[in-house]
PDB file of N, CA, C and O in Angstrom:
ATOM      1  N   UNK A   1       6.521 -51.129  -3.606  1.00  0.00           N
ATOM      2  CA  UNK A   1       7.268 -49.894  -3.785  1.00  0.00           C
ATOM      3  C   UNK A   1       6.410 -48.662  -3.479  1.00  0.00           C
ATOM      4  O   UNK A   1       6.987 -47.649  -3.085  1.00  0.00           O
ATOM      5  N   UNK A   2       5.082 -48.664  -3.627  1.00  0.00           N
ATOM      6  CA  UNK A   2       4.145 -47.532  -3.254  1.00  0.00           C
ATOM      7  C   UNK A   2       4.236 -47.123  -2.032  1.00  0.00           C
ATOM      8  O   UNK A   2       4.079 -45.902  -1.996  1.00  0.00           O
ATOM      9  N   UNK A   3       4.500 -47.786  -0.546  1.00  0.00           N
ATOM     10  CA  UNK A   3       4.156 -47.415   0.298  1.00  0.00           C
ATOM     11  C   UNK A   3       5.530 -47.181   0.962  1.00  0.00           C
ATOM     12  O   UNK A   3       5.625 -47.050   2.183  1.00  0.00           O
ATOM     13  N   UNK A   4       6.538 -47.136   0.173  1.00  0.00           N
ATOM     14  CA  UNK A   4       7.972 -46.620   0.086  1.00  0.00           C
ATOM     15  C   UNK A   4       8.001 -45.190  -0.180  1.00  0.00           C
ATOM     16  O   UNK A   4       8.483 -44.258   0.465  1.00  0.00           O
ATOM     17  N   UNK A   5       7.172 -45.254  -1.632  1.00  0.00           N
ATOM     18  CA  UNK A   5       7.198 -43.647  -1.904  1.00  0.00           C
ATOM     19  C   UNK A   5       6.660 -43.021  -0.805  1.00  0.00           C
ATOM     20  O   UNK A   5       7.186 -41.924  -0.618  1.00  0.00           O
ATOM     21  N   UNK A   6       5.886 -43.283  -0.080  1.00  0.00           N
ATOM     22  CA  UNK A   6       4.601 -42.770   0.308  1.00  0.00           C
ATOM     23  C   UNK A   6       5.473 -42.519   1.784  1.00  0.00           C
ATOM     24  O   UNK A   6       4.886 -41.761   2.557  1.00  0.00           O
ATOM     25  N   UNK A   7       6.526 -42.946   2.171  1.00  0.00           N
ATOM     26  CA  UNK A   7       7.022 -42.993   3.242  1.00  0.00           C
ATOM     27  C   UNK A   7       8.201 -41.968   3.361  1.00  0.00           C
ATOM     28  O   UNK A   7       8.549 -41.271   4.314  1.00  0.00           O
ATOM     29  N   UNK A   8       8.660 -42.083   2.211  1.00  0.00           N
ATOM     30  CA  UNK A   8       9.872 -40.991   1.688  1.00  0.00           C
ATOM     31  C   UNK A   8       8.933 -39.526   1.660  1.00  0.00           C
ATOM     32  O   UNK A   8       9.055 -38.539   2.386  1.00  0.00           O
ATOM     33  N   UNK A   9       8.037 -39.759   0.634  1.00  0.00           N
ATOM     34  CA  UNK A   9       7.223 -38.522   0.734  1.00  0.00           C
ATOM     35  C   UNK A   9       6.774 -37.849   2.104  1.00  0.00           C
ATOM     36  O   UNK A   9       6.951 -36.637   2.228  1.00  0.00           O
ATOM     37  N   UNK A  10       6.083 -38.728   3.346  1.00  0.00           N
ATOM     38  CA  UNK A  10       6.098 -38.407   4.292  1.00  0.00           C
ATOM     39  C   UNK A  10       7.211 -37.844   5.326  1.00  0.00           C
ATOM     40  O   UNK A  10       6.913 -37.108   6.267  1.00  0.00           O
ATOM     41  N   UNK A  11       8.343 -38.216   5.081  1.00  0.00           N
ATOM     42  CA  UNK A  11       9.746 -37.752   5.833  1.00  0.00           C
ATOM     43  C   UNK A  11       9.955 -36.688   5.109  1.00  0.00           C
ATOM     44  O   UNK A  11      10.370 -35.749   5.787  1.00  0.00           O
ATOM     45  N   UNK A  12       9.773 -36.358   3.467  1.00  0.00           N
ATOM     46  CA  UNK A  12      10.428 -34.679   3.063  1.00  0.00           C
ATOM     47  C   UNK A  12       9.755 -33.924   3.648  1.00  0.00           C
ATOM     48  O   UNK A  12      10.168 -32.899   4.191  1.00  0.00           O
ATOM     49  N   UNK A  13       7.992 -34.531   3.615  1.00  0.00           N
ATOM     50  CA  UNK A  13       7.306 -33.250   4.105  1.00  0.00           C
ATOM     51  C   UNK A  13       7.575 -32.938   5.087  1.00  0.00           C
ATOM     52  O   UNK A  13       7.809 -31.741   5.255  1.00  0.00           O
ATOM     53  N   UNK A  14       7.679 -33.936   6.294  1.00  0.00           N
ATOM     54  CA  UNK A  14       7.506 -33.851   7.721  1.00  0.00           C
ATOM     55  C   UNK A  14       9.046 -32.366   7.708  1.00  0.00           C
ATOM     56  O   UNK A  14       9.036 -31.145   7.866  1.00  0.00           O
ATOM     57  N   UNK A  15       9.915 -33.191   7.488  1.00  0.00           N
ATOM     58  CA  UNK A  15      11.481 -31.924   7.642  1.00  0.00           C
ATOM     59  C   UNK A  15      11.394 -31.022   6.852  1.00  0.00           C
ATOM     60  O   UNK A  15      12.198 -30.113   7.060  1.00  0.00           O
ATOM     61  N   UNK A  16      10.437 -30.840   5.634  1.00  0.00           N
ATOM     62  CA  UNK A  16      10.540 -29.398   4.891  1.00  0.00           C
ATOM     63  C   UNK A  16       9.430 -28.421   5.958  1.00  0.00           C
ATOM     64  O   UNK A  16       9.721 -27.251   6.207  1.00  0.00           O
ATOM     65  N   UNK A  17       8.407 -28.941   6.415  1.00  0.00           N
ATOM     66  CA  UNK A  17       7.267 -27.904   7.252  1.00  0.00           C
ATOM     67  C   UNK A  17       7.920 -27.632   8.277  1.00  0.00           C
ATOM     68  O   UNK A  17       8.007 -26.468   8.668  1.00  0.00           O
ATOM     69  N   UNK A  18       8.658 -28.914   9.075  1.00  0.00           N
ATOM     70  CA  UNK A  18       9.274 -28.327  10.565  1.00  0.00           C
ATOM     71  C   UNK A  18       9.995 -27.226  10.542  1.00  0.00           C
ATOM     72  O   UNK A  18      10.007 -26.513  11.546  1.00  0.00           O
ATOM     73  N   UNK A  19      10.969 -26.761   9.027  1.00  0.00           N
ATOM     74  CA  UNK A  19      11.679 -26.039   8.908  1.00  0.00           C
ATOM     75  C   UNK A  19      11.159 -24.680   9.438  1.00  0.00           C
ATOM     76  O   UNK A  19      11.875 -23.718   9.719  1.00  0.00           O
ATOM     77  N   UNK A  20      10.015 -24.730   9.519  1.00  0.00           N
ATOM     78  CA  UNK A  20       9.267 -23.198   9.207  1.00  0.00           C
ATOM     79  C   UNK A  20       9.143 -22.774  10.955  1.00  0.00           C
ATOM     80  O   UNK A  20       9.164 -21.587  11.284  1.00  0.00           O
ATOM     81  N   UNK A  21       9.035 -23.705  11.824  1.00  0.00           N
ATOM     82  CA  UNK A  21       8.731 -23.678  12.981  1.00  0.00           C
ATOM     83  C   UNK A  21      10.250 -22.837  13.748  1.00  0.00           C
ATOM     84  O   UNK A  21       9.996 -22.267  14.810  1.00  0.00           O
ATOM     85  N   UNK A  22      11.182 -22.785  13.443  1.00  0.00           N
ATOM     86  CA  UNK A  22      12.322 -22.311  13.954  1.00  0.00           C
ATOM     87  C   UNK A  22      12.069 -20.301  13.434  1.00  0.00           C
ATOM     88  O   UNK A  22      12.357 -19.305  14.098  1.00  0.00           O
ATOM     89  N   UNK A  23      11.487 -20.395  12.131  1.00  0.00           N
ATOM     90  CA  UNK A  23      11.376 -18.759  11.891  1.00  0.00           C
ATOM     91  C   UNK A  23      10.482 -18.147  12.485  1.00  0.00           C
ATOM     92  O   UNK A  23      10.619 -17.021  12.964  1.00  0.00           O
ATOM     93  N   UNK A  24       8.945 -19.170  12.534  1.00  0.00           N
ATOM     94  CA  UNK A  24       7.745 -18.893  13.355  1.00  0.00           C
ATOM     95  C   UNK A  24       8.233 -18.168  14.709  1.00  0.00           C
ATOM     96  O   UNK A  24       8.052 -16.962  14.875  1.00  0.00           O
ATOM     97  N   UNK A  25       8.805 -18.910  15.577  1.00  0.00           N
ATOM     98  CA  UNK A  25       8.556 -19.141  16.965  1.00  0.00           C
ATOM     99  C   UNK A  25       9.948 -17.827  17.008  1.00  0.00           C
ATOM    100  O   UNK A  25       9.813 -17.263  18.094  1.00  0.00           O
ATOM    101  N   UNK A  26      11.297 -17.121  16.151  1.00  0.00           N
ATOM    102  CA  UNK A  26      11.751 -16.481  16.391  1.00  0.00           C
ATOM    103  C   UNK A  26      11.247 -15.021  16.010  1.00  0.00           C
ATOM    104  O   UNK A  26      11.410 -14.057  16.759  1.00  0.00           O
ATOM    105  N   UNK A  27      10.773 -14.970  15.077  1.00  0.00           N
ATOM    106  CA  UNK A  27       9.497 -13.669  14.944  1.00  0.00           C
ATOM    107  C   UNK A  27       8.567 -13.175  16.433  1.00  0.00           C
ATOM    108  O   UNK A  27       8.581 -12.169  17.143  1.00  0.00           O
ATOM    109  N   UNK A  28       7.765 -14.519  16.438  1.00  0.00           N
ATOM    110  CA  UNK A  28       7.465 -14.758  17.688  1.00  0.00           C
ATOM    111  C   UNK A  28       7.927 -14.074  19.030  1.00  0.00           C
ATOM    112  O   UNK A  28       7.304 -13.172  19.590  1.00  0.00           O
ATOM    113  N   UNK A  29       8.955 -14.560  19.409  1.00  0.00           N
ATOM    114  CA  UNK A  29      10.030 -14.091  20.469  1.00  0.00           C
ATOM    115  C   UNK A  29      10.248 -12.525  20.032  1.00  0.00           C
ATOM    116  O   UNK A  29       9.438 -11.701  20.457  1.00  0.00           O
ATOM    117  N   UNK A  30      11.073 -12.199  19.390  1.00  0.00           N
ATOM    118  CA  UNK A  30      11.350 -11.102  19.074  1.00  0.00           C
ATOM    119  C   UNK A  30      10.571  -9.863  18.980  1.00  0.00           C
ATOM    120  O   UNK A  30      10.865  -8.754  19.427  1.00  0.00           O
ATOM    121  N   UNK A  31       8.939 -10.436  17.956  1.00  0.00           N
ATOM    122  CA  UNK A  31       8.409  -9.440  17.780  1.00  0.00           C
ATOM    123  C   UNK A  31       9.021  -8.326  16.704  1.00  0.00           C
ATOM    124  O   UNK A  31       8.959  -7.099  16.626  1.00  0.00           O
ATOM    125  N   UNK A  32       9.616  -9.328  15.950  1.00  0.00           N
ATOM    126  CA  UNK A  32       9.712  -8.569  14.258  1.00  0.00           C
ATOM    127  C   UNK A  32      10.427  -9.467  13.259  1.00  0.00           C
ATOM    128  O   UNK A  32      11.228 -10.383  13.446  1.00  0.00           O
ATOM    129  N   UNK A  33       9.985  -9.021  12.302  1.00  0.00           N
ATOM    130  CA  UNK A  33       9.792  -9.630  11.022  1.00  0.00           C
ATOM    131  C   UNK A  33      11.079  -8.553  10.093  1.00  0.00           C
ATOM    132  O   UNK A  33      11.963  -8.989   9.356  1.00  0.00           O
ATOM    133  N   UNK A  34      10.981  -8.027  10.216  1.00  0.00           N
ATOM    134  CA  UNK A  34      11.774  -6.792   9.632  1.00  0.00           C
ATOM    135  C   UNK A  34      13.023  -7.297   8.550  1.00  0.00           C
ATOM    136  O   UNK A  34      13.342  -6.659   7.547  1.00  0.00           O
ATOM    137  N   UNK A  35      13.654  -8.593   8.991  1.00  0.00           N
ATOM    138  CA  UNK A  35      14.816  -9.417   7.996  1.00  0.00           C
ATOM    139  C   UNK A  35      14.204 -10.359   6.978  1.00  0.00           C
ATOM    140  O   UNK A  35      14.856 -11.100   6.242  1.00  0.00           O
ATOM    141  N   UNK A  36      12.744 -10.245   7.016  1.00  0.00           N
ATOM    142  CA  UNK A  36      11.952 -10.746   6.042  1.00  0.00           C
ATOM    143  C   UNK A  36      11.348 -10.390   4.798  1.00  0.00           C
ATOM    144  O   UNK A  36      10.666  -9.391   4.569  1.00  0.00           O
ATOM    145  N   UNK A  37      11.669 -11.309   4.019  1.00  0.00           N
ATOM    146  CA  UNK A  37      11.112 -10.183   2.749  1.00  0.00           C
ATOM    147  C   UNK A  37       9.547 -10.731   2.431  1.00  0.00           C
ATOM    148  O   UNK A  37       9.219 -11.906   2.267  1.00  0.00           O
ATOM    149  N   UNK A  38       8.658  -9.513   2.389  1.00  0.00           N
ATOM    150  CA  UNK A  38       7.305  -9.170   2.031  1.00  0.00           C
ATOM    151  C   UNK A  38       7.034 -10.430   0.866  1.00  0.00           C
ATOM    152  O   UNK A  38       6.519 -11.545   0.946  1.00  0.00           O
ATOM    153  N   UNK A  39       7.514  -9.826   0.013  1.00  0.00           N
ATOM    154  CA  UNK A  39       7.254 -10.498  -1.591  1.00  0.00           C
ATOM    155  C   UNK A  39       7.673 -11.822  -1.546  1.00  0.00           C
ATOM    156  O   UNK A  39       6.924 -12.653  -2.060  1.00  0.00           O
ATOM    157  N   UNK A  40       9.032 -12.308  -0.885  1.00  0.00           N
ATOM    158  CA  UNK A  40       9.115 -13.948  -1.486  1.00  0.00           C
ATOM    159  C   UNK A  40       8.312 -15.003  -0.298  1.00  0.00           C
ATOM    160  O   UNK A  40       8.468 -16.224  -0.304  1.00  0.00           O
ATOM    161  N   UNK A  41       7.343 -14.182   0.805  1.00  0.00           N
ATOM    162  CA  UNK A  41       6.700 -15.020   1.681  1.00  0.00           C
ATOM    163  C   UNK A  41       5.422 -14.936   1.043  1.00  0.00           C
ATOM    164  O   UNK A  41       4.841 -16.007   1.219  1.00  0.00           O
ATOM    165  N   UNK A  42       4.598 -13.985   0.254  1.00  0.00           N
ATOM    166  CA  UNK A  42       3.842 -14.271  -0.652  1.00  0.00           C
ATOM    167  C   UNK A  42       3.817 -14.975  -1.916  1.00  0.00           C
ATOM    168  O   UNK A  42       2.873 -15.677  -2.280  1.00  0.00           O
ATOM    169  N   UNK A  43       5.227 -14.705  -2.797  1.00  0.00           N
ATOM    170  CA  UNK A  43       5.043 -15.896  -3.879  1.00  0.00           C
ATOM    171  C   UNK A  43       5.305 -17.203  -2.726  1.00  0.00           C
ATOM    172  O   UNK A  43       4.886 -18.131  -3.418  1.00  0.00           O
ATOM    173  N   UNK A  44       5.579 -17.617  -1.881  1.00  0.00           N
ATOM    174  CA  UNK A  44       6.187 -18.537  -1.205  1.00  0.00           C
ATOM    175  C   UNK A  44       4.610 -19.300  -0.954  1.00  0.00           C
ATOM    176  O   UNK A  44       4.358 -20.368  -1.511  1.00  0.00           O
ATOM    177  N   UNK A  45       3.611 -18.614  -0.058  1.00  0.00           N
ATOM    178  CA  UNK A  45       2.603 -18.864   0.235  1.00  0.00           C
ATOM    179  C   UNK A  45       1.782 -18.896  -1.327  1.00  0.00           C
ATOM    180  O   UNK A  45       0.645 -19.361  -1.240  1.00  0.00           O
ATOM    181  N   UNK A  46       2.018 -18.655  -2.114  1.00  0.00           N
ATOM    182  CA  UNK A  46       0.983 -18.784  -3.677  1.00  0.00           C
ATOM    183  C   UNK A  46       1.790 -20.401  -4.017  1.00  0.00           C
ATOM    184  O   UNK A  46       1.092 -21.414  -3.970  1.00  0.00           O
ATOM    185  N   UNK A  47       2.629 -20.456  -4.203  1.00  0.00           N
ATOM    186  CA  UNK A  47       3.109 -21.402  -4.356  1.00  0.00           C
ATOM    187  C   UNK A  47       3.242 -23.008  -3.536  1.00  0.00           C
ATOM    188  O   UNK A  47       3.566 -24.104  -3.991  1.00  0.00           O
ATOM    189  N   UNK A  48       2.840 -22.581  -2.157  1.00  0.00           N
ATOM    190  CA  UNK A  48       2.234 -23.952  -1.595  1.00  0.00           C
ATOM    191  C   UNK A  48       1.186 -24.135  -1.478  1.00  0.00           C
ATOM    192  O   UNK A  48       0.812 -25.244  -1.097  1.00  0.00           O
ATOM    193  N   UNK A  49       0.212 -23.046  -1.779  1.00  0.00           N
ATOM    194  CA  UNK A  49      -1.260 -22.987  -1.988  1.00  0.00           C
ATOM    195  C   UNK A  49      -1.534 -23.872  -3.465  1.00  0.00           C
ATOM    196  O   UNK A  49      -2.537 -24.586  -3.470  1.00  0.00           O
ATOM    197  N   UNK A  50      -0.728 -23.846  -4.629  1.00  0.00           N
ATOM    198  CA  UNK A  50      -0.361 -24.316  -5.671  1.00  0.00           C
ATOM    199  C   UNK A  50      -0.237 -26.138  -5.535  1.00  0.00           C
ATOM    200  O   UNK A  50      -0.929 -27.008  -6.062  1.00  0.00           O
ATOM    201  N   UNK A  51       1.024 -26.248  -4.541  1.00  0.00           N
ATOM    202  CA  UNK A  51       1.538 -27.521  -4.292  1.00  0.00           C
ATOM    203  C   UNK A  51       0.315 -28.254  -3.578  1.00  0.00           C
ATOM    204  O   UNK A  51       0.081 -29.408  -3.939  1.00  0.00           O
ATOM    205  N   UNK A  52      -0.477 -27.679  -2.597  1.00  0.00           N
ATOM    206  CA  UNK A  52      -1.562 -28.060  -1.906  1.00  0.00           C
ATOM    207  C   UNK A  52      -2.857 -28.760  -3.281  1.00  0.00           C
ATOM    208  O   UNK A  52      -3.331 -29.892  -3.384  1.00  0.00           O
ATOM    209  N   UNK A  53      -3.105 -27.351  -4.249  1.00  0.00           N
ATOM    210  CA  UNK A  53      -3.925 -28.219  -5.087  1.00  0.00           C
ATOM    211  C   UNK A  53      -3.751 -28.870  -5.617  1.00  0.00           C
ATOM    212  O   UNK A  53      -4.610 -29.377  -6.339  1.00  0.00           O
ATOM    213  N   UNK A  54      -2.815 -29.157  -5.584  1.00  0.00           N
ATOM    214  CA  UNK A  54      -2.206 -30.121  -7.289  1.00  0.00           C
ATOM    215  C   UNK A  54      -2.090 -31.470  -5.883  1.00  0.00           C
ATOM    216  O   UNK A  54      -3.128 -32.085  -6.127  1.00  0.00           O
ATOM    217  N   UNK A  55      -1.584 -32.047  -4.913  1.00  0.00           N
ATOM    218  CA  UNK A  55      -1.678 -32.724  -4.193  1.00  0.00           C
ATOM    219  C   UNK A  55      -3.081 -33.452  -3.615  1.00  0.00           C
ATOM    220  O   UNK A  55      -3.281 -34.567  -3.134  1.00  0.00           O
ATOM    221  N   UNK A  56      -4.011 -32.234  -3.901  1.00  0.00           N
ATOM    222  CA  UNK A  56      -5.584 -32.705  -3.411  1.00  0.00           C
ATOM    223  C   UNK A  56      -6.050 -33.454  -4.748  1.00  0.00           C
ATOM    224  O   UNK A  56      -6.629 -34.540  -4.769  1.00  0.00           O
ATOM    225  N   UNK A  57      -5.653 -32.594  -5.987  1.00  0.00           N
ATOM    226  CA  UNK A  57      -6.045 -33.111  -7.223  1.00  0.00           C
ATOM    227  C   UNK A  57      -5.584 -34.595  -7.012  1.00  0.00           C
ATOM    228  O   UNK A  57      -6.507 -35.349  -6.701  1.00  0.00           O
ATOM    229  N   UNK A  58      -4.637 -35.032  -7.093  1.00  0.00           N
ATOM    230  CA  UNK A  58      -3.749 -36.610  -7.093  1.00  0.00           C
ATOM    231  C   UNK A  58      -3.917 -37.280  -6.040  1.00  0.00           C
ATOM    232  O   UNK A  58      -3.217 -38.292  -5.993  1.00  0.00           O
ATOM    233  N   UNK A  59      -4.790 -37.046  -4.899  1.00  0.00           N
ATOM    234  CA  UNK A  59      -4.673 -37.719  -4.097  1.00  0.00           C
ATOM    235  C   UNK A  59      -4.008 -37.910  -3.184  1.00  0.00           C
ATOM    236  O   UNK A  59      -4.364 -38.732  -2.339  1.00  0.00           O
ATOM    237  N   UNK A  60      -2.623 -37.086  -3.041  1.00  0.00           N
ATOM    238  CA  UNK A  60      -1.511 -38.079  -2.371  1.00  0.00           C
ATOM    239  C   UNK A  60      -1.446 -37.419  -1.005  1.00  0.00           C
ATOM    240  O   UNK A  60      -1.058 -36.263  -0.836  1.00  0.00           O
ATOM    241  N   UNK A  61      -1.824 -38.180  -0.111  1.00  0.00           N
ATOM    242  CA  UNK A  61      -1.716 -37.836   1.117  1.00  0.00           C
ATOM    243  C   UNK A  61      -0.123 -37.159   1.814  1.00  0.00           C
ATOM    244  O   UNK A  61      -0.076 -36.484   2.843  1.00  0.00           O
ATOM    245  N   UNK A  62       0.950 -37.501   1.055  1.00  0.00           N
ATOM    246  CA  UNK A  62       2.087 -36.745   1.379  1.00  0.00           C
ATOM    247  C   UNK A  62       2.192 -35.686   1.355  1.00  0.00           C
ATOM    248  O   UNK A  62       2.767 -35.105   2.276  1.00  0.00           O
ATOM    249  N   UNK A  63       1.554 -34.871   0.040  1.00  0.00           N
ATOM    250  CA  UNK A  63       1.832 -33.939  -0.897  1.00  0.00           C
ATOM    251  C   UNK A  63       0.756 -32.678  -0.021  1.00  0.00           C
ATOM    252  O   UNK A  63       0.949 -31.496   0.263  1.00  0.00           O
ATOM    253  N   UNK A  64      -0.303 -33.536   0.185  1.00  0.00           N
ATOM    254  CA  UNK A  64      -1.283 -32.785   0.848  1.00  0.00           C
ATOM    255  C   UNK A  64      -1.496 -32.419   2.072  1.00  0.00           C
ATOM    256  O   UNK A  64      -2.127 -31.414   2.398  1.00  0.00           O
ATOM    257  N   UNK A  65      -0.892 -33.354   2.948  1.00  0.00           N
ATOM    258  CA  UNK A  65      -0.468 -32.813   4.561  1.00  0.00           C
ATOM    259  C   UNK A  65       0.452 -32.130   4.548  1.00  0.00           C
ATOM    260  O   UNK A  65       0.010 -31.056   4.955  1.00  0.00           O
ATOM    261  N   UNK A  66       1.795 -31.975   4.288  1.00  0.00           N
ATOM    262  CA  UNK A  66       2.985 -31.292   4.044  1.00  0.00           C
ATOM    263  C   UNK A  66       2.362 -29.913   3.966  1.00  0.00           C
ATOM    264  O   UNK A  66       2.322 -29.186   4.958  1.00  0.00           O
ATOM    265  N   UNK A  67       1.706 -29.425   2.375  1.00  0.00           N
ATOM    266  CA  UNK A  67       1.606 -28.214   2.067  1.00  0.00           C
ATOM    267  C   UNK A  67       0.234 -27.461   2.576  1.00  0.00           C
ATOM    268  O   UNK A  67      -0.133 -26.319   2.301  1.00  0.00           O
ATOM    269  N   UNK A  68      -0.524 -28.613   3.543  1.00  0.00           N
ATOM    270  CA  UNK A  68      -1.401 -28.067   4.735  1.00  0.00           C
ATOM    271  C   UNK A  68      -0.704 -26.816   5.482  1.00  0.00           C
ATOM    272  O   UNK A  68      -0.625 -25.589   5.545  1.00  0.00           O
ATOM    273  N   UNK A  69      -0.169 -28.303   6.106  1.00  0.00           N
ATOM    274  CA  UNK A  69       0.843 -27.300   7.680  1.00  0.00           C
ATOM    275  C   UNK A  69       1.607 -26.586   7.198  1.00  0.00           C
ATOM    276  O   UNK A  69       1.641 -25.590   7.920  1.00  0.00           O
ATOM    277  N   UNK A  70       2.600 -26.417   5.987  1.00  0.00           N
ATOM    278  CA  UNK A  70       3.463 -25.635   5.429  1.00  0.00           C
ATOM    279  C   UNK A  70       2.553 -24.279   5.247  1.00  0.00           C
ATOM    280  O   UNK A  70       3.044 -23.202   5.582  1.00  0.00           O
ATOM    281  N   UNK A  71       1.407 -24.334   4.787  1.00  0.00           N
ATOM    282  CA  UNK A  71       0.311 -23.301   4.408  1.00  0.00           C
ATOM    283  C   UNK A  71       0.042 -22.951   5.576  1.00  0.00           C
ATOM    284  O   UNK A  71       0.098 -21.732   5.420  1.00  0.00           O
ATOM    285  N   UNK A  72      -0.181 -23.083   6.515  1.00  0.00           N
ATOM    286  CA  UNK A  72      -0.894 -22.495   7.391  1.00  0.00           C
ATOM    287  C   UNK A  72       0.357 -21.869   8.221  1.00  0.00           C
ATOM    288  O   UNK A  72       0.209 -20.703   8.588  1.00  0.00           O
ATOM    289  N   UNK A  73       1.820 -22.657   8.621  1.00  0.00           N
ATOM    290  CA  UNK A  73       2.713 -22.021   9.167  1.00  0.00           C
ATOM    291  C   UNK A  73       3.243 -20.619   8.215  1.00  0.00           C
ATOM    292  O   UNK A  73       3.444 -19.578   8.840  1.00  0.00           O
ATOM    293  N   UNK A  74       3.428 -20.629   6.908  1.00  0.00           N
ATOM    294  CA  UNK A  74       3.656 -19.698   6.428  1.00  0.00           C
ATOM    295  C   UNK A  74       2.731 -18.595   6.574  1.00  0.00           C
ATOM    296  O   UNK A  74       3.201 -17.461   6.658  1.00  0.00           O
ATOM    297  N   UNK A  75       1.313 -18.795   6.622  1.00  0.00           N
ATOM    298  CA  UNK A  75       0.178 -17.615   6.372  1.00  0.00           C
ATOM    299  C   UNK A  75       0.778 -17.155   8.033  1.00  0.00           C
ATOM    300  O   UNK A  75       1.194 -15.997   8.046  1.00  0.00           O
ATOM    301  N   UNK A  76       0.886 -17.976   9.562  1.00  0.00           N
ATOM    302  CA  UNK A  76       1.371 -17.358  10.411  1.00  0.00           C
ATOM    303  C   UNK A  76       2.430 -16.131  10.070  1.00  0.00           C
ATOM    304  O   UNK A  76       2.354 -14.933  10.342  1.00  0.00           O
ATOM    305  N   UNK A  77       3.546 -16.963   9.301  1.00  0.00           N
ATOM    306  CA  UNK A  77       4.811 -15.808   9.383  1.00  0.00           C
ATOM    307  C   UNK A  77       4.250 -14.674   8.722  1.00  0.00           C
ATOM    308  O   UNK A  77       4.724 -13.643   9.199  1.00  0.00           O
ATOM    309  N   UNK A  78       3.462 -14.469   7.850  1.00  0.00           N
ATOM    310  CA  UNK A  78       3.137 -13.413   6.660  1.00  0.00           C
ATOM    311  C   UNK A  78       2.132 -12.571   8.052  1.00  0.00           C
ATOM    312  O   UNK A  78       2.446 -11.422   8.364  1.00  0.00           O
ATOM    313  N   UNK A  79       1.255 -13.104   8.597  1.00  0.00           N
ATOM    314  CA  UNK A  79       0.490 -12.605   9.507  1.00  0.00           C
ATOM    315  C   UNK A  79       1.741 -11.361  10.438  1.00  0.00           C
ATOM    316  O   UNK A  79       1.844 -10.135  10.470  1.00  0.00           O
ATOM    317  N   UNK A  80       2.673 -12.787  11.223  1.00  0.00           N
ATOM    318  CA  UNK A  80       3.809 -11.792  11.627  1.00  0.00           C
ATOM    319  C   UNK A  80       4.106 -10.932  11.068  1.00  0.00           C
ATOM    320  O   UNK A  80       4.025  -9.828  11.608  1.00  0.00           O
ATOM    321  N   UNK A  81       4.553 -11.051   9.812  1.00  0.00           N
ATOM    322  CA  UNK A  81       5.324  -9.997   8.960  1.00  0.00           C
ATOM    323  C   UNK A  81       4.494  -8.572   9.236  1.00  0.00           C
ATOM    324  O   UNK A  81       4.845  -7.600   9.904  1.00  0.00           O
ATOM    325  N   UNK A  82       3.158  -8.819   8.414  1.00  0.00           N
ATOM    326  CA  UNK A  82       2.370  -7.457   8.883  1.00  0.00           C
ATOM    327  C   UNK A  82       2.090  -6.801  10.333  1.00  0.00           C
ATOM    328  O   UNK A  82       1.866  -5.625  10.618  1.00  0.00           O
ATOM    329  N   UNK A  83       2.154  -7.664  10.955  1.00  0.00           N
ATOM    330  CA  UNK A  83       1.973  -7.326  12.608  1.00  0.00           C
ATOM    331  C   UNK A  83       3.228  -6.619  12.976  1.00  0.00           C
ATOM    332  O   UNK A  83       3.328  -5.441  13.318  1.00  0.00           O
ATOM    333  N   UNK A  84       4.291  -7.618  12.844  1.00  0.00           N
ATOM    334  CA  UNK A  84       5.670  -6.700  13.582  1.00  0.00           C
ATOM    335  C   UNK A  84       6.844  -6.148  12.468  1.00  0.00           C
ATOM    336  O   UNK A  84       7.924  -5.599  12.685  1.00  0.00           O
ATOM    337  N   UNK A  85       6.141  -6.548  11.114  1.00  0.00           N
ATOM    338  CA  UNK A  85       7.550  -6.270  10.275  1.00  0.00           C
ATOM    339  C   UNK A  85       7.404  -4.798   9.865  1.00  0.00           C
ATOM    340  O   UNK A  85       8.292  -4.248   9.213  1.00  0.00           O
TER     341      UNK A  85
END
């Protein structure tokens, strides 16, 4: 059953981070951020910075790749935000 979880865990993460790639890449294009809000992409980013430690703490390789790339695509959008928002 472990390497079930571990597989499920890998598919939320994989479709919860990709999610981020559709806002990335339209900021991107556009060149503004402006329909974005400041504040919930920072608690947003505190909060997978959060999910990230608590994932390194436990070990779990799901928990911890997920809120990698989730972390680093979000710090992009926040980057955007200040650049074009």
């Amino acid at each position: 059953m472990d390497w079930w979880s571990t597989v499920i865990g890998l598919i939320a993460g994989g479709l919860t981070t990709a999610s981020f790639m559709p806002q990335v890449i339209r900021i991107w294009r556009r060149r503004s951020a402006n329909d974005l809000s400041l504040t919930a992409s920072v608690m947003f980013t505190v909060g997978i910075t959060c999910w990230l430690i608590y994932g390194i703490q436990l070990h779990a390789l799901p928990i911890i790749i997920a809120n990698a790339v989730t972390l680093g695509l979000n710090l992009s959008i926040l980057g955007l935000k200040l650049r074009h928002g």
